[in-house]
C-alpha positions as CSV (number, residue, x, y, z in Angstrom):
1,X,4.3,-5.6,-5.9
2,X,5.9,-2.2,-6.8
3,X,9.0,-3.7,-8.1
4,X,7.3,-6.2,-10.4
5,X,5.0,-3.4,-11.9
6,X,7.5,-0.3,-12.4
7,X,9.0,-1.2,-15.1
8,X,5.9,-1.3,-17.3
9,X,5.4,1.8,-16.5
10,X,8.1,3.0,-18.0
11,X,7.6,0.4,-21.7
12,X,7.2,1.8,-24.4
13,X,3.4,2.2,-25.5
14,X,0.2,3.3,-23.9
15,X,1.1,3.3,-20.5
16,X,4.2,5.6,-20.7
17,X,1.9,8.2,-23.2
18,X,-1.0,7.6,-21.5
19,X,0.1,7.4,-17.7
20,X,3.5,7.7,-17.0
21,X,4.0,11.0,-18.6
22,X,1.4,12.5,-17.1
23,X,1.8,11.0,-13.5
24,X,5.6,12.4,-13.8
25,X,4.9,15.9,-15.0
26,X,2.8,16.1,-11.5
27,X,5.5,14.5,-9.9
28,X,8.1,16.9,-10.8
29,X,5.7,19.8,-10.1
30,X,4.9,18.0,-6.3
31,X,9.2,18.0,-5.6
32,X,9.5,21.3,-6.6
33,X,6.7,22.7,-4.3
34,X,8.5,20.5,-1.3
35,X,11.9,22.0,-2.5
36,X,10.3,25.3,-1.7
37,X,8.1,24.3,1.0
38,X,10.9,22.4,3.2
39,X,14.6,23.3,1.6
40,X,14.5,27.0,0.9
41,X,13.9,26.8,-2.5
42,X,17.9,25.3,-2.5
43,X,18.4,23.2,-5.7
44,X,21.4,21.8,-3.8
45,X,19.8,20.3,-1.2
46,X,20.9,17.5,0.4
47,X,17.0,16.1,1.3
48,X,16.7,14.9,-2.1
49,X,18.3,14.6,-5.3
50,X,16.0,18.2,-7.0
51,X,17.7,17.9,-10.8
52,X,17.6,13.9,-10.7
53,X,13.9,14.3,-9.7
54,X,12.8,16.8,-12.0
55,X,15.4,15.5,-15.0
56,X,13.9,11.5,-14.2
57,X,12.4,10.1,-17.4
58,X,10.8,7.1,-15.6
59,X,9.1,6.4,-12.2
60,X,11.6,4.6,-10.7
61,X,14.3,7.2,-11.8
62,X,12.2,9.8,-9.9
63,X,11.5,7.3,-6.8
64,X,15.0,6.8,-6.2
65,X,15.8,10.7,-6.6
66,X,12.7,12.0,-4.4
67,X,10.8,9.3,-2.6
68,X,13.6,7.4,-1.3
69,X,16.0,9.6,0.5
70,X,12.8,11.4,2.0
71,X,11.3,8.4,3.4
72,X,15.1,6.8,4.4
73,X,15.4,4.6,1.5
74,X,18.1,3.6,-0.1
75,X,16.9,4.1,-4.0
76,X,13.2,2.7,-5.2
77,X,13.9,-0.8,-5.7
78,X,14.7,-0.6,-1.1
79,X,11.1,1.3,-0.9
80,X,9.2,-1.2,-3.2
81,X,10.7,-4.2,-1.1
82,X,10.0,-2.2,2.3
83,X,6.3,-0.7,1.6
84,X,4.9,-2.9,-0.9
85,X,1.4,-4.9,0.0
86,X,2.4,-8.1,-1.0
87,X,5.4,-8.9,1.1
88,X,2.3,-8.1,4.2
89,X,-0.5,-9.9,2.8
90,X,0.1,-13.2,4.7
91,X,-0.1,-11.1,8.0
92,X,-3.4,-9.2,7.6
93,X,-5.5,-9.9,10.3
94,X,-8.9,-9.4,9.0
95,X,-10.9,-9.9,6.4
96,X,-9.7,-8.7,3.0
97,X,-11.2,-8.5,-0.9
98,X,-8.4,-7.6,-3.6
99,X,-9.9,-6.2,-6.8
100,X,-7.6,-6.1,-9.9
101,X,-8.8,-5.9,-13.6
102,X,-6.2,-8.2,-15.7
103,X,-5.9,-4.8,-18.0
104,X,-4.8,-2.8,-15.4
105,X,-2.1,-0.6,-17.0
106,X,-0.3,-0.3,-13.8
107,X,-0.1,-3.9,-12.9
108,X,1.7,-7.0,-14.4
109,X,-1.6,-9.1,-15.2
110,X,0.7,-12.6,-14.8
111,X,1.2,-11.4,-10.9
112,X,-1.6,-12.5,-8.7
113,X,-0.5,-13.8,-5.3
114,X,-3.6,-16.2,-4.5
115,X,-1.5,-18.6,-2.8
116,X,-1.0,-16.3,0.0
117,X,-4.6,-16.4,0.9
118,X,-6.0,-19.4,2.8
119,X,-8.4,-20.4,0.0
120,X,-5.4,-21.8,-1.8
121,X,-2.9,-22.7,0.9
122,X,-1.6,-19.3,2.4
123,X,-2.1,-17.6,6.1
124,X,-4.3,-14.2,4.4
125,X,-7.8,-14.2,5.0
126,X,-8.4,-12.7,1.8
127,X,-10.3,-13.1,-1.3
128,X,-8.7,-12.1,-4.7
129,X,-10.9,-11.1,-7.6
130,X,-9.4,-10.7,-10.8
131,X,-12.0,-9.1,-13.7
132,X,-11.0,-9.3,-17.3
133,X,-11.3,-5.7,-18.1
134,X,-11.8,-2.8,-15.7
135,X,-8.0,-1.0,-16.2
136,X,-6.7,0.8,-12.9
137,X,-10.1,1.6,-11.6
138,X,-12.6,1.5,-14.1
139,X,-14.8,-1.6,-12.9
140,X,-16.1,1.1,-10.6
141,X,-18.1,2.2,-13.5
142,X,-19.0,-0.6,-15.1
143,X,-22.5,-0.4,-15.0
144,X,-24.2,-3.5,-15.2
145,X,-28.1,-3.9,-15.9
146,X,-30.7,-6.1,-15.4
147,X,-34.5,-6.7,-15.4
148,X,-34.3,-7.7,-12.3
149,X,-31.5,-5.3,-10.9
150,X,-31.2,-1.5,-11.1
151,X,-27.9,-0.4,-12.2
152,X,-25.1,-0.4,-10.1
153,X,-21.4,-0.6,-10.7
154,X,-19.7,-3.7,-10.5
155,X,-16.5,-2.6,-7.7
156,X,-18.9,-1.2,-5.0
157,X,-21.3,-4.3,-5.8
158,X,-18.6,-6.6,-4.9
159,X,-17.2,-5.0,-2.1
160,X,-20.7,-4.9,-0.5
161,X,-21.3,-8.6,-1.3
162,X,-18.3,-9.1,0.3
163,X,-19.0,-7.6,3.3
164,X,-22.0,-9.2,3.5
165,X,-20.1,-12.6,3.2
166,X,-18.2,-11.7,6.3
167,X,-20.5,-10.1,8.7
168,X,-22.3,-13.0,8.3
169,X,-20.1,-15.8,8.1
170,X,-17.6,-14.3,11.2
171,X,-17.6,-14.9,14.6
């Protein structure tokens, strides 16, 4: 959910020093390449808003100034209700396996949607795994050993268990 997670993007701490920042600088650099690439090079363009997108301080404020009007949103807050995952989950069709570590600097760890999927009441086949630590991405390199097992990382593990689980369990 886009809207719920945002704004801790933007909080002070490690994820505006560590992430936002950074993510924004490459940002700004992306809307001025497309101001060149599509408007002429025309800081008055009417595609986008070019001085809110390269003055925005925090990802929403550059969403609303770039994304948006691009993409025929109204500001950020219409393309998070529009495009985010979670208002579809309910009509995925297949089999699905969510992978979220609860330190995830880009997610609200409080948010998990499990009563969406039909192991707790919901229409989604899918199966929601929630690790302790990992942040955005780095369960996939969690290496885990064993006497018995060679190393492997722990995201890839679980995806191919879980498709495992399904090829053998579907119809």
């Amino acid at each position: 959910d886009c809207e719920r997670n945002a704004p801790g993007l933007a909080a002070p701490g490690i994820n505006r020093m560590a992430y936002t920042n950074s993510m924004l600088a490459n940002m700004k650099n992306k809307a001025k390449v497309k101001l060149e690439q599509f408007c002429g090079g025309d800081e008055e363009t009417n595609v986008f808003d070019f001085k809110g997108a390269v003055n925005a301080k925090t990802v929403i404020e550059f969403e609303t100034a770039f994304i948006a009007p691009i993409h025929g949103f109204e500001d950020a807050y219409d393309y998070y209700r529009k495009t985010s995952s979670v208002y579809f989950l309910e009509n995925v069709a297949v089999p699905l396996l969510i992978l979220n570590a609860k330190d995830d600097p880009f997610m609200d760890p409080s948010f998990f949607p499990v009563e969406k999927t039909t192991e707790f009441g919901g229409k989604a086949p899918a199966k929601m795994v929630q690790s302790e630590y990992g942040g955005h991405c780095g369960f996939l390199f969690n290496v885990v050993e064993s006497s018995e097992i060679p190393k492997y990382t722990w995201g890839p593990a679980e995806m191919s268990r879980f498709i495992r689980h399904v090829m053998t369990y579907s119809p």
